[in-house]
Each structure stands twice: as C-alpha cells, then as structure tokens.
The first five atom37 places (N, CA, C, CB, O) and aatype in JSON, in Angstrom:
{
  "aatype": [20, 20, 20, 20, 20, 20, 20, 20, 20, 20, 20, 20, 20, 20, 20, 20, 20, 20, 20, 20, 20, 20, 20, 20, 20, 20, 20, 20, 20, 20, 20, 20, 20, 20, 20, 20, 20, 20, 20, 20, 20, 20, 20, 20, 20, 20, 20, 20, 20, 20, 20, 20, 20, 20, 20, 20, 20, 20, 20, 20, 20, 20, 20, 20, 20, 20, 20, 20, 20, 20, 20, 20, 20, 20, 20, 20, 20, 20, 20, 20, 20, 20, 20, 20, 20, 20, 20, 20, 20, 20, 20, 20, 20, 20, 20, 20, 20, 20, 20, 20, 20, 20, 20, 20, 20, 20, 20, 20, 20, 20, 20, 20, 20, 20, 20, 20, 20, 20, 20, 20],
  "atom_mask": [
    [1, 1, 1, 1, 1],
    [1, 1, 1, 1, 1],
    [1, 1, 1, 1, 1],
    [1, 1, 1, 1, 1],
    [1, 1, 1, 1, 1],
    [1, 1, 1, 1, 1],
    [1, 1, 1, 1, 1],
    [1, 1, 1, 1, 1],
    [1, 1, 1, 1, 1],
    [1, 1, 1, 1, 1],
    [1, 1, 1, 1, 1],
    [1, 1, 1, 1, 1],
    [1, 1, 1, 1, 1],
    [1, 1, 1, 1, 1],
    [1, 1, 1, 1, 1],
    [1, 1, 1, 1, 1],
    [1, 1, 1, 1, 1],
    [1, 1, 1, 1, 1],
    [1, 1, 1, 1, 1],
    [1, 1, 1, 1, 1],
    [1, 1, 1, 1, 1],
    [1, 1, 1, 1, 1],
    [1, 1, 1, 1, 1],
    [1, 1, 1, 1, 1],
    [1, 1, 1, 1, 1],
    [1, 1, 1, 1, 1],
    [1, 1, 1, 1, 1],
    [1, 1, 1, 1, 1],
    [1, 1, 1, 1, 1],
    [1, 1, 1, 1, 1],
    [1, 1, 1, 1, 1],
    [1, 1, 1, 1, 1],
    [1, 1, 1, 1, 1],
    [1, 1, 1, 1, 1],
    [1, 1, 1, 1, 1],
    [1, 1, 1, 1, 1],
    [1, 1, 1, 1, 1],
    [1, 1, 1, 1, 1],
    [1, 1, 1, 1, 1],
    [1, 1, 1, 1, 1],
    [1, 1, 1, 1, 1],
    [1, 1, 1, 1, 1],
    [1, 1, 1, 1, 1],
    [1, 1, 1, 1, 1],
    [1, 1, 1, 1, 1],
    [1, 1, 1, 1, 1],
    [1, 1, 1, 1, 1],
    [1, 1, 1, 1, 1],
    [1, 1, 1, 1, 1],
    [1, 1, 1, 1, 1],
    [1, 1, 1, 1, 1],
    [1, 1, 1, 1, 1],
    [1, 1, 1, 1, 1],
    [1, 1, 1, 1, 1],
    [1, 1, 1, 1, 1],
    [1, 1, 1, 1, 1],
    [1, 1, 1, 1, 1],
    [1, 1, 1, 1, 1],
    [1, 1, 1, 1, 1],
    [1, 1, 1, 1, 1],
    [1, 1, 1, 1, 1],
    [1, 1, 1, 1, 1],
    [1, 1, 1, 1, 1],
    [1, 1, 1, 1, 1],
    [1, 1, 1, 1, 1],
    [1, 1, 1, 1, 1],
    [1, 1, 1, 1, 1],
    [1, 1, 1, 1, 1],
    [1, 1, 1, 1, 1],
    [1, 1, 1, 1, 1],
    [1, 1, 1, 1, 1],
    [1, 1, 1, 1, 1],
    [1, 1, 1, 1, 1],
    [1, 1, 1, 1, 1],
    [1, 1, 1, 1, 1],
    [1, 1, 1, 1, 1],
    [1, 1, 1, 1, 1],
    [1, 1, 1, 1, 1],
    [1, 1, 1, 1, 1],
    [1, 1, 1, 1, 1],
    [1, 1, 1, 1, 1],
    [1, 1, 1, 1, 1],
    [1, 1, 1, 1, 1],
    [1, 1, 1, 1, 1],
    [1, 1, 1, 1, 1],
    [1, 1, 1, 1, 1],
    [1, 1, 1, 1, 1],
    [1, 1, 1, 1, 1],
    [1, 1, 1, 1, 1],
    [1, 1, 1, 1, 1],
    [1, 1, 1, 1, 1],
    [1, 1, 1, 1, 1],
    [1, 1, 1, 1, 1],
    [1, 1, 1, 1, 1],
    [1, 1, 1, 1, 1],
    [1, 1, 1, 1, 1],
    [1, 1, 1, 1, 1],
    [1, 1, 1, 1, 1],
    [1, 1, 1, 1, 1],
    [1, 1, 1, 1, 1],
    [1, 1, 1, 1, 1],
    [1, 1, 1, 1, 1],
    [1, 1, 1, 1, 1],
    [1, 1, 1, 1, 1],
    [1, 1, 1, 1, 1],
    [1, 1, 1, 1, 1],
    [1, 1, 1, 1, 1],
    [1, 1, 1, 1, 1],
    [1, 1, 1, 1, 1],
    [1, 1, 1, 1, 1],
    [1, 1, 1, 1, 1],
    [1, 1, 1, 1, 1],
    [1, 1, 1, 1, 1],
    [1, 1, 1, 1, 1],
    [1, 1, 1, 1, 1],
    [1, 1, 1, 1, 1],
    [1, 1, 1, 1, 1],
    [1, 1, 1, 1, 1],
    [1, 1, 1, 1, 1],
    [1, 1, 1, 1, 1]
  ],
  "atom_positions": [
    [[73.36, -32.32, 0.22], [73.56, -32.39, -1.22], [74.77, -33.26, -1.47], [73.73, -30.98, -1.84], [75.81, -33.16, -0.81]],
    [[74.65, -33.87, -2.16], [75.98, -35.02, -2.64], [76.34, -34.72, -4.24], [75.39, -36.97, -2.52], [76.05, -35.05, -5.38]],
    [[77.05, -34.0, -3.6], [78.21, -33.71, -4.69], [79.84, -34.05, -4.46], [78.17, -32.17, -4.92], [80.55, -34.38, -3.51]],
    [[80.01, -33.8, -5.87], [81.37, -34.71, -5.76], [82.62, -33.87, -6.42], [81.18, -36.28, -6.67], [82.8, -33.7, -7.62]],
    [[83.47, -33.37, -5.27], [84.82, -32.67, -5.46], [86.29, -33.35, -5.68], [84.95, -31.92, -4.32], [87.47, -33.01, -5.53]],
    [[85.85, -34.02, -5.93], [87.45, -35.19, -5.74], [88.31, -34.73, -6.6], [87.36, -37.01, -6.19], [88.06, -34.74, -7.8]],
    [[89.49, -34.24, -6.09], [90.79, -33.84, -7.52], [90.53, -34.6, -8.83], [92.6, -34.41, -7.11], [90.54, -34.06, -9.94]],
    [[90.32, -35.76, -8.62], [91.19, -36.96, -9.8], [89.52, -36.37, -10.44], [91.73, -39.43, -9.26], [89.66, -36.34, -11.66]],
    [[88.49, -36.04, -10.2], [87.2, -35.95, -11.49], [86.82, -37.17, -11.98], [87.61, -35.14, -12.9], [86.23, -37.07, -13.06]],
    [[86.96, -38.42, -11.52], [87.23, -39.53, -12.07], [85.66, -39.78, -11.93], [88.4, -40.52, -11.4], [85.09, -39.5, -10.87]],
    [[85.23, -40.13, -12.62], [83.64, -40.84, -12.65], [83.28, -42.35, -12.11], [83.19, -40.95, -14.21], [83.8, -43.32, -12.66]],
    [[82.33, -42.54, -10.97], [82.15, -43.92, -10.9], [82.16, -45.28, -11.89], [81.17, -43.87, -10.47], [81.79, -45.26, -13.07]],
    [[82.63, -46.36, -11.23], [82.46, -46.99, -12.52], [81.0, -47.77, -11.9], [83.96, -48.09, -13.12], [80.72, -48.2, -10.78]],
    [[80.14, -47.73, -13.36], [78.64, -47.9, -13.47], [78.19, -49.34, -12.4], [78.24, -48.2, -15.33], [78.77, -50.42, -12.31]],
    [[77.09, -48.91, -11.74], [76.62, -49.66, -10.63], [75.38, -50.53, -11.12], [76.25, -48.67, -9.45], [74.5, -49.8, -11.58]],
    [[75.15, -51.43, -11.14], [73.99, -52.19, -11.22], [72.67, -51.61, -10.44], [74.35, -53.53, -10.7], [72.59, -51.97, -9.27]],
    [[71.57, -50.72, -10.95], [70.89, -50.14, -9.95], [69.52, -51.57, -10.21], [70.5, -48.15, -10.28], [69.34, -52.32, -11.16]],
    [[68.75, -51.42, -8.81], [67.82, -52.38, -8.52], [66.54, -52.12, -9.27], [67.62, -52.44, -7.08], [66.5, -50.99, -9.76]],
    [[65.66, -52.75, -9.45], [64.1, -52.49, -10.48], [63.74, -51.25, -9.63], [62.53, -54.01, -10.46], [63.33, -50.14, -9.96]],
    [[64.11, -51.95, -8.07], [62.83, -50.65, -7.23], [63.83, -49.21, -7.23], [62.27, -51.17, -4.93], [63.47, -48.06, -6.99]],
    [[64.98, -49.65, -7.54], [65.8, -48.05, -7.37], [64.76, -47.38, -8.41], [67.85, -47.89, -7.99], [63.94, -46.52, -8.12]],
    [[64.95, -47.95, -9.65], [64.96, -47.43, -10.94], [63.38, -46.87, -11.11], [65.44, -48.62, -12.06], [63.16, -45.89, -11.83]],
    [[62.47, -47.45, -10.53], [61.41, -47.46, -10.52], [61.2, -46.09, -9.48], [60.93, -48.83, -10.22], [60.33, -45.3, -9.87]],
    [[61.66, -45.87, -8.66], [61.19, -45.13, -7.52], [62.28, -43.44, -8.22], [61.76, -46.16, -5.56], [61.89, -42.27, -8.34]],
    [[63.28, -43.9, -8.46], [63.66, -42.53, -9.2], [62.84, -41.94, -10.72], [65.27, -42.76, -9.59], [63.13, -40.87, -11.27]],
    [[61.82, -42.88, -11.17], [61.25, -42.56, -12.12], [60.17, -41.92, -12.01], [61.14, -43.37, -12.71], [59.67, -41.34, -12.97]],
    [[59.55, -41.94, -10.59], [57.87, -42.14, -10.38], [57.42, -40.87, -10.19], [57.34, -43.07, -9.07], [56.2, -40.7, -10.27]],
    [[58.51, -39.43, -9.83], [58.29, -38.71, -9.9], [58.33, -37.89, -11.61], [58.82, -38.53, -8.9], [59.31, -37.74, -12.34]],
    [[56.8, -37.44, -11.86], [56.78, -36.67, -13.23], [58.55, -35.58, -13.22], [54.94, -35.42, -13.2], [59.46, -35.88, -13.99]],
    [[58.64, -34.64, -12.44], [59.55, -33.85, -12.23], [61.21, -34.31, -12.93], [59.44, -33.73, -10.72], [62.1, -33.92, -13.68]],
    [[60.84, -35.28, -12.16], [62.76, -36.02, -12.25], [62.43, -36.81, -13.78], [63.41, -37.74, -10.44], [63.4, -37.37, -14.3]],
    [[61.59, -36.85, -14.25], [61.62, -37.5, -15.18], [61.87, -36.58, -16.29], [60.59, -38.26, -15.21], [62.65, -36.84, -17.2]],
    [[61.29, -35.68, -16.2], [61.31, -34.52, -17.26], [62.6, -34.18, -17.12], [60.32, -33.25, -17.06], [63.23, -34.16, -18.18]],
    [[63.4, -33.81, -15.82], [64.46, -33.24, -15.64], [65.8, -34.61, -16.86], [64.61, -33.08, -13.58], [66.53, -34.41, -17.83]],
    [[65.48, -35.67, -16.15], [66.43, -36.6, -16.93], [66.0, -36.79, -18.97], [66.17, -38.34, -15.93], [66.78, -37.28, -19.8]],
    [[64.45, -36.16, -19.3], [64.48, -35.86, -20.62], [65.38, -35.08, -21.25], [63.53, -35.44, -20.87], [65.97, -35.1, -22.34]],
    [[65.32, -34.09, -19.92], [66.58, -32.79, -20.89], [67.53, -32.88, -20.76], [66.74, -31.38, -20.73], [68.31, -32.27, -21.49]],
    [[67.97, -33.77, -19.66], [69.57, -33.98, -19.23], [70.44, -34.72, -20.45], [69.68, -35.06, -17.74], [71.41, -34.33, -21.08]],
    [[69.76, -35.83, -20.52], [69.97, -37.02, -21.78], [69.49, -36.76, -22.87], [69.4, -38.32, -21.61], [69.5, -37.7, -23.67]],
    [[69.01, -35.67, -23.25], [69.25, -34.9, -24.63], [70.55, -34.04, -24.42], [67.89, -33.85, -25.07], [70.97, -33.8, -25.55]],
    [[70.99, -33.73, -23.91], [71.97, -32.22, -24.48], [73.33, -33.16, -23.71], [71.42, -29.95, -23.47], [73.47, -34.07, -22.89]],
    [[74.26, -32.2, -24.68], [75.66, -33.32, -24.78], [76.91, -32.43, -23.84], [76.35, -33.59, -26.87], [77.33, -31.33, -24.18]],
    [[77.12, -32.79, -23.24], [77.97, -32.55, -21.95], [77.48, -32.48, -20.66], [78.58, -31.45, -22.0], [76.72, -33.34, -20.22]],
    [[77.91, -31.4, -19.95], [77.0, -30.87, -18.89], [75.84, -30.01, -19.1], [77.7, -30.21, -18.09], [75.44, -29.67, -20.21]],
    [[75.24, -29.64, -17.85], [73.86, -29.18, -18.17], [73.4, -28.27, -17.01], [72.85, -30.43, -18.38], [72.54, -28.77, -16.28]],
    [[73.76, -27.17, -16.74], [73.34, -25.64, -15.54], [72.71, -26.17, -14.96], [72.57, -24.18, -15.86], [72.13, -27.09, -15.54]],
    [[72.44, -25.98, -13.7], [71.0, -26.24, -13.02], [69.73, -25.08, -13.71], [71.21, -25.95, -11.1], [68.54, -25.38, -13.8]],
    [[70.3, -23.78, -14.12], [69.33, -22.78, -14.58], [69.04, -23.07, -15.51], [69.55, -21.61, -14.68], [67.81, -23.08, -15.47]],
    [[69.5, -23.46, -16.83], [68.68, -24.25, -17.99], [68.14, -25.29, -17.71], [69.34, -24.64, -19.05], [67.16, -25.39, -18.45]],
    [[68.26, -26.6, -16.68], [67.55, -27.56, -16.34], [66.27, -26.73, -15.78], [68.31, -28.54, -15.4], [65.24, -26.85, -16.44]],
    [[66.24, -25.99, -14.75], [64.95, -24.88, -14.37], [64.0, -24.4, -15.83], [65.77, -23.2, -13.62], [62.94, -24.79, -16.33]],
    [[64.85, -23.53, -16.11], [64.1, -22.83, -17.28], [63.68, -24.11, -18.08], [65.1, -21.69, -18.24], [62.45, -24.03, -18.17]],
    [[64.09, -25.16, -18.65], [63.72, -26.33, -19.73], [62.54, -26.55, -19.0], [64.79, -27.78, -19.97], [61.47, -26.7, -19.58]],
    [[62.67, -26.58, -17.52], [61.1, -27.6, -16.93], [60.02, -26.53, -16.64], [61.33, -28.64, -15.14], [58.95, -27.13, -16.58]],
    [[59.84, -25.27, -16.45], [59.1, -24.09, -16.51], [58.98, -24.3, -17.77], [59.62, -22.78, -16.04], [57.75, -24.22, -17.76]],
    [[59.23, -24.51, -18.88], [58.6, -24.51, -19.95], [57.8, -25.56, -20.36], [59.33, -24.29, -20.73], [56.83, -25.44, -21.1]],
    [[58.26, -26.71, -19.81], [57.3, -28.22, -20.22], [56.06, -28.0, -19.04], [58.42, -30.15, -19.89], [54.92, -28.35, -19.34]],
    [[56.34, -27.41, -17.69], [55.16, -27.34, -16.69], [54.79, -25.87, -16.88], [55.56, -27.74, -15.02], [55.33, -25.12, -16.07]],
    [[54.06, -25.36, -17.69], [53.61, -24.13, -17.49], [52.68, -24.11, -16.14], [52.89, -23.69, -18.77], [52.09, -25.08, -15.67]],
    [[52.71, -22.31, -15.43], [52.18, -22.87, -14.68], [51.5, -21.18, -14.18], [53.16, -23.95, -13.77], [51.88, -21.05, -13.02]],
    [[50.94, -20.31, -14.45], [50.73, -18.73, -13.8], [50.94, -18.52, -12.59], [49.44, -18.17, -13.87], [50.11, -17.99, -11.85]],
    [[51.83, -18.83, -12.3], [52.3, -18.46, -10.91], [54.37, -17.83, -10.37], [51.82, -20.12, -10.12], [55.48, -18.37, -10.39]],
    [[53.95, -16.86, -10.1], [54.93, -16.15, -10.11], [56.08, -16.4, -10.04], [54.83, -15.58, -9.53], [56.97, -15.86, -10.7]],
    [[56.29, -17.8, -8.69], [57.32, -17.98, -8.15], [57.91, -19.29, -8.67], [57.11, -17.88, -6.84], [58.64, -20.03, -8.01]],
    [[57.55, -19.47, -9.85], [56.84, -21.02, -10.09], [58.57, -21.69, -10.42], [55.29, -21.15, -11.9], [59.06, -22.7, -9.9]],
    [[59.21, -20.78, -11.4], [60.67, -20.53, -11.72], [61.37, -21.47, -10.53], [61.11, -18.74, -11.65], [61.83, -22.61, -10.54]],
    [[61.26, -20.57, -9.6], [62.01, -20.37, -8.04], [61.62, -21.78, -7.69], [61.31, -18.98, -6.76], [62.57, -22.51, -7.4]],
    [[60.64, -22.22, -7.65], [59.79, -23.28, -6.68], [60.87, -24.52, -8.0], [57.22, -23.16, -6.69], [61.88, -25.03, -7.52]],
    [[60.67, -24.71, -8.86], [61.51, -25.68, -10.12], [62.7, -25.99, -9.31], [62.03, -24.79, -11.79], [62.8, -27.02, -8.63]],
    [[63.63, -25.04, -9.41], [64.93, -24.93, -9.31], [65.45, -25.11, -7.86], [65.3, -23.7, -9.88], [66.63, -25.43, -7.72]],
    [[64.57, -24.91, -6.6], [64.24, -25.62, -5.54], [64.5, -26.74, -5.11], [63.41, -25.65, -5.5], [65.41, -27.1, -4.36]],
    [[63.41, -27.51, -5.74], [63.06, -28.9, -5.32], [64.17, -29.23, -6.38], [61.31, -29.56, -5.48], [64.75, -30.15, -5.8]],
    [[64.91, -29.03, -7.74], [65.86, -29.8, -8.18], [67.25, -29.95, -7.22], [66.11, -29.27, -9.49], [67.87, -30.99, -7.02]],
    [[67.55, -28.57, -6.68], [68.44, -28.81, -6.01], [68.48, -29.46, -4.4], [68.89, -27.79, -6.16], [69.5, -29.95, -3.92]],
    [[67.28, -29.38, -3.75], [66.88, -30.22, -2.42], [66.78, -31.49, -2.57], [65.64, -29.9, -1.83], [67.37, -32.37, -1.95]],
    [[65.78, -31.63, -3.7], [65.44, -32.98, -3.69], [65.76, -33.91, -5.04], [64.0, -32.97, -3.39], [66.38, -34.97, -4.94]],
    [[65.43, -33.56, -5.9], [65.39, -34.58, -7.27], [66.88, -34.89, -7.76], [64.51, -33.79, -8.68], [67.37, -35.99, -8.05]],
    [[67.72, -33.14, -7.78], [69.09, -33.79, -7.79], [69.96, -34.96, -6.89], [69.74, -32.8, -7.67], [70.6, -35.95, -7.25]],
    [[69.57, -34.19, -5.15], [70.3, -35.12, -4.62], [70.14, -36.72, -4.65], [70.3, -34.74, -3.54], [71.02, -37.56, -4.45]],
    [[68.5, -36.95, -5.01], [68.22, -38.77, -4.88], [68.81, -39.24, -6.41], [66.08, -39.35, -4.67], [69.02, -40.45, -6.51]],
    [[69.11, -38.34, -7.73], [69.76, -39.25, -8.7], [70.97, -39.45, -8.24], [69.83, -38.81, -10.06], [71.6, -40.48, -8.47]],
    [[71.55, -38.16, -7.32], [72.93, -38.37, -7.55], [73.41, -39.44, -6.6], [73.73, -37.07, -7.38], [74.34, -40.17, -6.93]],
    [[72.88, -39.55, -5.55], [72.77, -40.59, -4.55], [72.48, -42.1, -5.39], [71.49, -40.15, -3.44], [73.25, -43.05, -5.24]],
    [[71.61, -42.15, -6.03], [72.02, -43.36, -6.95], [72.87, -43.67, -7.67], [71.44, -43.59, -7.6], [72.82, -44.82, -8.11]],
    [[73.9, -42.87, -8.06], [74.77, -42.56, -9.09], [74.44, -42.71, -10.95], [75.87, -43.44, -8.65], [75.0, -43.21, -11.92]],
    [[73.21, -41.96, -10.64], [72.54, -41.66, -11.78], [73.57, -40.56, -12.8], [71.04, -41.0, -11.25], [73.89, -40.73, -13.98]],
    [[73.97, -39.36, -11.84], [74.58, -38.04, -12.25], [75.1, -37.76, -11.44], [73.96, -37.03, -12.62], [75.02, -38.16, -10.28]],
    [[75.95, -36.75, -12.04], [76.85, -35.93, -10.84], [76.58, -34.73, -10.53], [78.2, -35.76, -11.1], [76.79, -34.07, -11.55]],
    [[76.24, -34.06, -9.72], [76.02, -32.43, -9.46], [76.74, -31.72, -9.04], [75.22, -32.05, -8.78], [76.78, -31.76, -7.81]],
    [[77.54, -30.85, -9.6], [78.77, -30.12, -8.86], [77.8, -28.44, -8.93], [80.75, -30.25, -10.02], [77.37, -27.68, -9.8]],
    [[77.86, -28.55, -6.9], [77.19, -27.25, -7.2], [77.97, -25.89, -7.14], [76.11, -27.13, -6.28], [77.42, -24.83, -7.46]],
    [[79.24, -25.95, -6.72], [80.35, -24.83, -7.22], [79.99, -24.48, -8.36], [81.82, -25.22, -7.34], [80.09, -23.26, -8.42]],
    [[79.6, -24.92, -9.35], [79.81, -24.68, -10.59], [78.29, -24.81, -11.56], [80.96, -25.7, -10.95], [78.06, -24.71, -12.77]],
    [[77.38, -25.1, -10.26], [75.83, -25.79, -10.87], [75.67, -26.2, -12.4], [74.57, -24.63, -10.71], [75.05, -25.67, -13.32]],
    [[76.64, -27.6, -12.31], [76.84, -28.49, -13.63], [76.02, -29.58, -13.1], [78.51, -28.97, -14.13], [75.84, -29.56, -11.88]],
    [[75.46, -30.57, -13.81], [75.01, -31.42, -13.97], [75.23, -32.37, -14.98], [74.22, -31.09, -13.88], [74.7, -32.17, -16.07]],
    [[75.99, -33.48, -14.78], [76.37, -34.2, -15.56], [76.0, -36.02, -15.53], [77.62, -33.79, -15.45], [76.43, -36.69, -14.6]],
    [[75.27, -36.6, -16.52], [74.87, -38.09, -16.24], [76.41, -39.17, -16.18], [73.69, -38.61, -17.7], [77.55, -39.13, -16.63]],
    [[75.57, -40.07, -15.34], [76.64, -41.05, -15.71], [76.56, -41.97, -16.2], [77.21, -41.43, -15.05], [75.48, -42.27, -16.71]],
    [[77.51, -42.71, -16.25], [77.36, -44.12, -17.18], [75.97, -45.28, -16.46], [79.25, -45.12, -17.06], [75.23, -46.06, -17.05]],
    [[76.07, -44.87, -14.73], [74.24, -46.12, -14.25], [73.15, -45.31, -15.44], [73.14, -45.67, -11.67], [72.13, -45.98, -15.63]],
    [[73.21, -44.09, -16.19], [71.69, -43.47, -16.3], [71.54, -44.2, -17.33], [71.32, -41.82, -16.51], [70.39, -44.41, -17.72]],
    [[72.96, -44.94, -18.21], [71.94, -45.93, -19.65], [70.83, -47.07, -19.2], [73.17, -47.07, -20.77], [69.9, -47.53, -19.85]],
    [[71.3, -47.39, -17.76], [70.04, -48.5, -17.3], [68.61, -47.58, -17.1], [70.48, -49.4, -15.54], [67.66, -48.29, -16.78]],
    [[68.35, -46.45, -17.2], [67.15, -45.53, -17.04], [66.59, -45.46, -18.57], [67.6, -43.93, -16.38], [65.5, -45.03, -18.92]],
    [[67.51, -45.92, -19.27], [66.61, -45.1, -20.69], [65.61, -46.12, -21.65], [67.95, -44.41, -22.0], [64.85, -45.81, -22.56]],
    [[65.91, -47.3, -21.13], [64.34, -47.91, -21.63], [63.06, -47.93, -21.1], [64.34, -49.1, -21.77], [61.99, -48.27, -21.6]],
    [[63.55, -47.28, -19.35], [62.18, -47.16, -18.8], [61.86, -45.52, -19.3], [62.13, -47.48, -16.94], [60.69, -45.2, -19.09]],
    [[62.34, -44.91, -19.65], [62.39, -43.65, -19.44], [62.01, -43.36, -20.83], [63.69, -43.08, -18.85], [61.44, -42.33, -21.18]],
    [[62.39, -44.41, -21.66], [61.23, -43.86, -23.27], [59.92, -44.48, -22.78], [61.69, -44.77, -25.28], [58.91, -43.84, -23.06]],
    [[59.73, -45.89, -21.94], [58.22, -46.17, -21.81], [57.87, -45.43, -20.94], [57.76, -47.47, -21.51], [56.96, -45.95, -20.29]],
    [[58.24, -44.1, -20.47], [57.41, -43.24, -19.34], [57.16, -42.03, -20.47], [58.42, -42.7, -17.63], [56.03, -41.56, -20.46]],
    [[58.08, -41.5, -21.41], [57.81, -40.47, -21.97], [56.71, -40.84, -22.95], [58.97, -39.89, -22.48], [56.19, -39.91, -23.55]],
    [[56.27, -42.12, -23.21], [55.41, -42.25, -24.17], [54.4, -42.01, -23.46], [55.38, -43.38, -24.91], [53.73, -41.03, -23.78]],
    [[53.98, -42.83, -22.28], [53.08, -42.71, -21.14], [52.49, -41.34, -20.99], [53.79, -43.07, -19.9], [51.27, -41.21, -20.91]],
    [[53.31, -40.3, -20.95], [53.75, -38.67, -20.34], [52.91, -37.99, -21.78], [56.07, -38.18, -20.19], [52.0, -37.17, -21.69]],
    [[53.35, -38.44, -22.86], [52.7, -37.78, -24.19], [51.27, -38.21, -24.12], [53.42, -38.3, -25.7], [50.33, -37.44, -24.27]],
    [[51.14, -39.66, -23.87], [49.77, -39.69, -24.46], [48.51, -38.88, -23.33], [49.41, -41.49, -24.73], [47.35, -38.52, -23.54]],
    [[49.5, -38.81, -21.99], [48.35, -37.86, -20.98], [48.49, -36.61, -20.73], [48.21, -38.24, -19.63], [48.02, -36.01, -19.76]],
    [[49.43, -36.0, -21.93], [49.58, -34.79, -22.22], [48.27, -33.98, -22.75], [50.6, -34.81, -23.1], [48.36, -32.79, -23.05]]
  ]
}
C-alpha cells in the first residue's frame, strides 16, 4: 500500500500523467465510480463512506458484497491511483484525499460517466 506519512504533509507537485496511465486507471468500472465520489465531496473522504457510496451505486444480494468493495479498494484500486499520484491514502487514519494530477482525469472521467449512464 503506498501511503504517505511524511511530517511536512506536503502534497506532490502535479505530474504530467501519460494517455495510457490515464486510460488504464480509468478502465476499471470500480475505480471509476470510486473517483465519482471522491471528486464530488470536499476534503477528505473515509475509505468506509467510499465502500458504502459504491455498495450503493453496485447493488448486489450478496452478503459479503460490503466486505468484498472495501477490499479490492484498499488492495487494489487505491494503491494503483495512489501510485500514479492521482490521491493520497493515509491508512492510519483511512482518509482519502485527491490531488492536484486527478484534474487531468476529469474530462475523461465526465466522457466515461456519460458512457456509464447511458448503459445503466
């Protein structure tokens, strides 16, 4: 997991990410939804409300389904944004916070949510 403890809290300064970064952090439905709710709500963001927000957009009758969300955000979907320096994940504290690379995500990321509605 790549998270970031550094005294100073200082935030990267914003990285030029590549088409195929941007593209390949998008391609999953999951991470995409996850970065809908992230880049709506203004500060940081729990990993348990990021869970609960996406159990509600993926309904799903299955028990564990909660558990299985909040999983793969913290194995997998968190660590490859944060590894891009998409966001930051501090899991002491399971905050989630974007950074200044995620404004290069948000024009692909309205032409995926339109995409996402109409095969809703």
């Amino acid at each position: 997991m790549n998270t970031d403890t550094r005294d100073d809290r200082q935030k990267p300064a914003r990285s030029e990410l590549s088409a195929d970064v941007i593209f390949d952090l998008l391609s999953v439905t999951r991470r995409r939804h996850a970065l809908y709710y992230i880049s709506e709500q203004v500060g940081t963001v729990s990993l348990p409300d990021l869970s609960d927000a996406l159990t509600v957009w993926e309904p799903v009758e299955e028990e564990r389904h909660h558990q299985r969300i909040a999983t793969g955000l913290y194995h997998r979907h968190l660590p490859k944004l944060a590894d891009a320096g998409v966001l930051q994940y501090d899991a002491d504290t399971d905050t989630i916070e974007l950074l200044p690379a995620a404004e290069q995500l948000q024009p692909y990321l309205d032409l995926a949510a339109q995409d996402d509605a109409r095969s809703a």
